[in-house]
C-alpha positions in Angstrom: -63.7 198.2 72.6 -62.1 201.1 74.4 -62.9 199.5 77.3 -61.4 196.2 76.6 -58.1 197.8 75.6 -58.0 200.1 79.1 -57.8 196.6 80.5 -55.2 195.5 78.4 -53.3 198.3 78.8 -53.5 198.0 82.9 -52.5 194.1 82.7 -49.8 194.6 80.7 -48.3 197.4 82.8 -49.1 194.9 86.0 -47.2 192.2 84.0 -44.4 194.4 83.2 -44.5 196.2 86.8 -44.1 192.6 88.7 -41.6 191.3 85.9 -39.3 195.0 86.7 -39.5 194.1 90.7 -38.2 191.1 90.4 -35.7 191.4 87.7 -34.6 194.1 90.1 -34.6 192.1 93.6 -32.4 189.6 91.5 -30.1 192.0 89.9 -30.0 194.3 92.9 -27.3 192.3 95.1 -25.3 191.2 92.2 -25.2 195.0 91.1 -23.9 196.0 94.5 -21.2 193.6 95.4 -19.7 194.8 91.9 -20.0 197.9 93.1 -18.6 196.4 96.4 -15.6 195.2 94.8 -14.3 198.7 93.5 -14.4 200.2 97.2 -11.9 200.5 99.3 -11.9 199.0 103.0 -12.2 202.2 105.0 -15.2 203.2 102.3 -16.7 200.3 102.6 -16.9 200.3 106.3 -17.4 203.6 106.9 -20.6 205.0 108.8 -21.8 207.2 106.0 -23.4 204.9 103.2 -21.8 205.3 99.6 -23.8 204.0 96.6 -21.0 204.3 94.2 -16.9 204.5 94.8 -15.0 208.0 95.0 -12.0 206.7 93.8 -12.5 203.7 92.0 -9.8 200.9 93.0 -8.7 197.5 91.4 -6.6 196.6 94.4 -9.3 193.9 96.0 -9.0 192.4 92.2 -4.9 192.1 92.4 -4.9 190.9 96.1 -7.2 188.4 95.3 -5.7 187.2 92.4 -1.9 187.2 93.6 -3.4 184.9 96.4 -2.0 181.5 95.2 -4.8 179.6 97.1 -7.4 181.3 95.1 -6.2 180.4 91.8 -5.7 176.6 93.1 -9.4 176.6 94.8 -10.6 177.7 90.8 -8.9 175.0 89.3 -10.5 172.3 92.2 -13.6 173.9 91.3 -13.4 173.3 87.3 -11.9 169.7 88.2 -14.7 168.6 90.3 -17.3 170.6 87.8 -16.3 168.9 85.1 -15.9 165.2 86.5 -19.3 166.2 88.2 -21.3 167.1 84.5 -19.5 164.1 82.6 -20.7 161.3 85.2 -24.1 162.7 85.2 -24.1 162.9 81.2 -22.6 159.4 80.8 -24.9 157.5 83.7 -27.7 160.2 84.0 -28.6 159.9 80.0 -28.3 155.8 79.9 -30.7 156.0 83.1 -33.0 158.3 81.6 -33.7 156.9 78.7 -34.3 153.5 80.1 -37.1 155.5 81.9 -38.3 157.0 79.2 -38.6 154.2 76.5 -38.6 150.7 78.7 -41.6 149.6 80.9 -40.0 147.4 83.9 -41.3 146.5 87.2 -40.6 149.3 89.8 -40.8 152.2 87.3 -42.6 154.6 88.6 -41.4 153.9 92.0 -38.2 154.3 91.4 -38.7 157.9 89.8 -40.3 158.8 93.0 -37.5 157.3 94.9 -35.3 159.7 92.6 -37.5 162.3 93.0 -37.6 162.4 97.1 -34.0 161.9 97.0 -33.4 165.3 95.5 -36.1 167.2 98.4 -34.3 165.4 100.8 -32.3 168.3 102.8 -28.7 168.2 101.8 -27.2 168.6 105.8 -28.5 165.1 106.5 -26.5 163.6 103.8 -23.0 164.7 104.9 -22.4 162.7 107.7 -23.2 159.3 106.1 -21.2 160.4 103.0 -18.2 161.4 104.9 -18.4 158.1 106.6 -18.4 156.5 102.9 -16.2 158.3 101.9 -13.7 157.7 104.4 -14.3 153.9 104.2 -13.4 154.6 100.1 -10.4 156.6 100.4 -12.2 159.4 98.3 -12.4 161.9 101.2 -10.4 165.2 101.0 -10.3 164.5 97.1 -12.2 166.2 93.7 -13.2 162.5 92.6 -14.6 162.1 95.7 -16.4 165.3 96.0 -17.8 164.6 92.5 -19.3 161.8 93.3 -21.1 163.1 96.5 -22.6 166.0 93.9 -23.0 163.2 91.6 -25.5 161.3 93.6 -27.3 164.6 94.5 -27.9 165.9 91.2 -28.3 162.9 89.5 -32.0 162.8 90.0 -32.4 166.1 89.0 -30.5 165.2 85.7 -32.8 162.0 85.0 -36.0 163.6 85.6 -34.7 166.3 83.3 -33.4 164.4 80.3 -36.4 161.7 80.6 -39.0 164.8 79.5 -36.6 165.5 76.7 -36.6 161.8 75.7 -40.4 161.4 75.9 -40.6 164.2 73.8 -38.7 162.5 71.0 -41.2 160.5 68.1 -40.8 157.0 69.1 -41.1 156.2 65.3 -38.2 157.2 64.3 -36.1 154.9 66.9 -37.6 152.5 65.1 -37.0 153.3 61.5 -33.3 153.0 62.9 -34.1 149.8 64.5 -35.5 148.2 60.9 -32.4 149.4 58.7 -30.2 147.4 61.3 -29.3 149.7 63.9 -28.8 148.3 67.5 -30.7 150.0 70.5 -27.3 152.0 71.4 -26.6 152.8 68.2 -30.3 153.6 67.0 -29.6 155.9 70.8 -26.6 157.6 69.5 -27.4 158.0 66.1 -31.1 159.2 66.0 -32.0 160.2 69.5 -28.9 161.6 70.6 -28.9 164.9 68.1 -32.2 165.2 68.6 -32.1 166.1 72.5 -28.5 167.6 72.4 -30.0 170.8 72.9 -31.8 169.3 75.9 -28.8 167.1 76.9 -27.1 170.8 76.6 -29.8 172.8 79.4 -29.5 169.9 81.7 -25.9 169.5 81.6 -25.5 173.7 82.1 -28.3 173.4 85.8 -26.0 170.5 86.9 -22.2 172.5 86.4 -23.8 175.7 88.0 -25.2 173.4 90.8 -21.7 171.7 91.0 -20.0 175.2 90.9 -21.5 176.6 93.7 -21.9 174.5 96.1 -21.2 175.0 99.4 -22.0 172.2 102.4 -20.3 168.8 101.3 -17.7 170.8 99.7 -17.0 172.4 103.5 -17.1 169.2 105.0 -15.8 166.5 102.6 -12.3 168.4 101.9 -9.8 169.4 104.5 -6.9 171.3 102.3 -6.5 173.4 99.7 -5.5 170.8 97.4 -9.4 169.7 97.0 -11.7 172.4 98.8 -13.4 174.7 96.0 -14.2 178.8 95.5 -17.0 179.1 97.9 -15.4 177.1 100.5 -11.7 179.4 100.5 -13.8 182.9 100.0 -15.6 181.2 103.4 -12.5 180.4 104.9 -11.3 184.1 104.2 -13.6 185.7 107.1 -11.5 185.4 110.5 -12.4 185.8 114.2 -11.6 189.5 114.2 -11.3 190.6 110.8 -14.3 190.2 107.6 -12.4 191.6 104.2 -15.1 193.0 102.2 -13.4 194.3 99.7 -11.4 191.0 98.8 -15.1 188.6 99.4 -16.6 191.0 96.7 -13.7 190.7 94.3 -13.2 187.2 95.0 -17.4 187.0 94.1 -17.0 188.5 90.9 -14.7 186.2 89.5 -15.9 183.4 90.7 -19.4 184.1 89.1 -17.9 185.1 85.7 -17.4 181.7 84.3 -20.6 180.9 84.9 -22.0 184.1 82.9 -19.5 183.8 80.1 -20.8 179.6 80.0 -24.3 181.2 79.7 -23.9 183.7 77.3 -21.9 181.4 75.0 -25.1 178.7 75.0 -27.8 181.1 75.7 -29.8 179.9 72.4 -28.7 176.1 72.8 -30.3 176.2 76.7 -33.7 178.4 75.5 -33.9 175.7 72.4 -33.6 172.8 74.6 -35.8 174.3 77.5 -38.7 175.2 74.8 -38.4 171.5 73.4 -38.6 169.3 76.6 -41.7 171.5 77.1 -43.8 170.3 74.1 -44.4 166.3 73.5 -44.0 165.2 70.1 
């Protein structure tokens, strides 16, 4: 017995050592370029290493936010995020649950197809999208940059939702079916709350994906009436000059939407997560 619980003892302190290092390896940089943000220039470039500010300063914060382009490129960013989550909810759900609850030729196929379109690497799909774009009249636009995410994340979405919708008791579709329900309304009326909490954890991976991105934003937009956050904080570092102080700033805003999104649907994600996990 003693012996047995020596063992349990070492694995959980294992377990809890490995969980520590890489809470901290994750936490570390975010940690720092707050840190970052509160120094000024000649600190932060200065030969001896500081963990912590002398003099505390909120200057990088006001310079940053008194640039006009910043606010503009946070806006572009919400714009495209939102346009980006709401075509994925609208076509991604309809898609997945045709997955999940027809049988048609091609099926599983086609999942693949989904599947290897989302490993594909992202640089080899710019130039063919700019070209598509350009042929639309959707380049240099948020609509246009939406879609591009759109047909990137998409996959990811459908994969997503369809475990959610397997998970749902196929009976109960059809108890809505026999009282007189149509197959969109026995969708929206049964199935629909069901996997909101689901529909809710998807829809969050897809508006941080959207928010962050970086490549087809770069190269599908050409002013600051469409680029987003990470392109303008990218565009900040010249030839001759690298503003550390303002990039850290700029960083920490930029990332607090997405933390104040997550904190406000914590339980909704971990609730939907837990159920696409277990098939009913």
């Amino acid at each position: 017995m003693t012996s047995l619980s020596s063992r349990k003892r070492i694995e959980d302190v294992m377990a809890y050592g490995v969980t520590g290092f890489f809470i901290f390896f994750g936490l570390a940089p975010i940690v720092w370029l707050v840190i970052t943000s509160f120094k000024s220039e000649n600190e932060i470039v200065s030969r001896t290493l500081t963990y912590f500010p002398r003099d505390p300063i909120l200057t990088n914060y006001v310079d940053i936010w008194n640039q006009g382009s910043f606010l503009t490129l946070m806006a572009n960013s919400f714009v495209t995020t939102i346009i980006t989550v709401t075509m994925c909810i609208v076509v991604g759900t309809l898609a997945s649950y045709s997955f999940s609850q027809y049988r048609f030729p091609g099926k599983q196929g086609l999942l693949v197809f989904y599947l290897v379109v989302r490993m594909f690497p992202a640089v080899l799909m710019v130039v063919p999208l700019f070209l598509i774009m350009r042929f639309l009249g959707l380049l240099d636009s948020s609509l246009g940059l939406a879609i591009a995410y759109t047909s990137f994340l998409m996959p990811l979405f459908i994969w997503m939702m369809k475990g959610f919708f397997d998970a749902v008791p196929k009976e109960l579709e059809k108890a809505a079916r026999i009282d007189g329900c149509t197959r969109i309304g026995a969708l929206v009326r049964v199935v629909m709350p069901l996997v909101r909490n689901g529909l809710a954890a998807t829809s969050i991976f897809v508006a941080i994906a959207a928010w962050n991105e970086y490549m087809f934003a770069l190269m599908l937009t050409t002013s600051s009436g469409s680029r987003t956050w990470p392109v303008g904080l990218q565009l900040m570092v010249g030839e001759f000059q690298l503003p550390w102080g303002l990039l850290a700033a700029g960083g920490v805003i930029s990332i607090l939407p997405v933390i104040v999104l997550f904190a406000l649907v914590q339980q909704t994600m971990v609730r939907g997560l837990t159920a696409g996990a277990v098939k009913g």
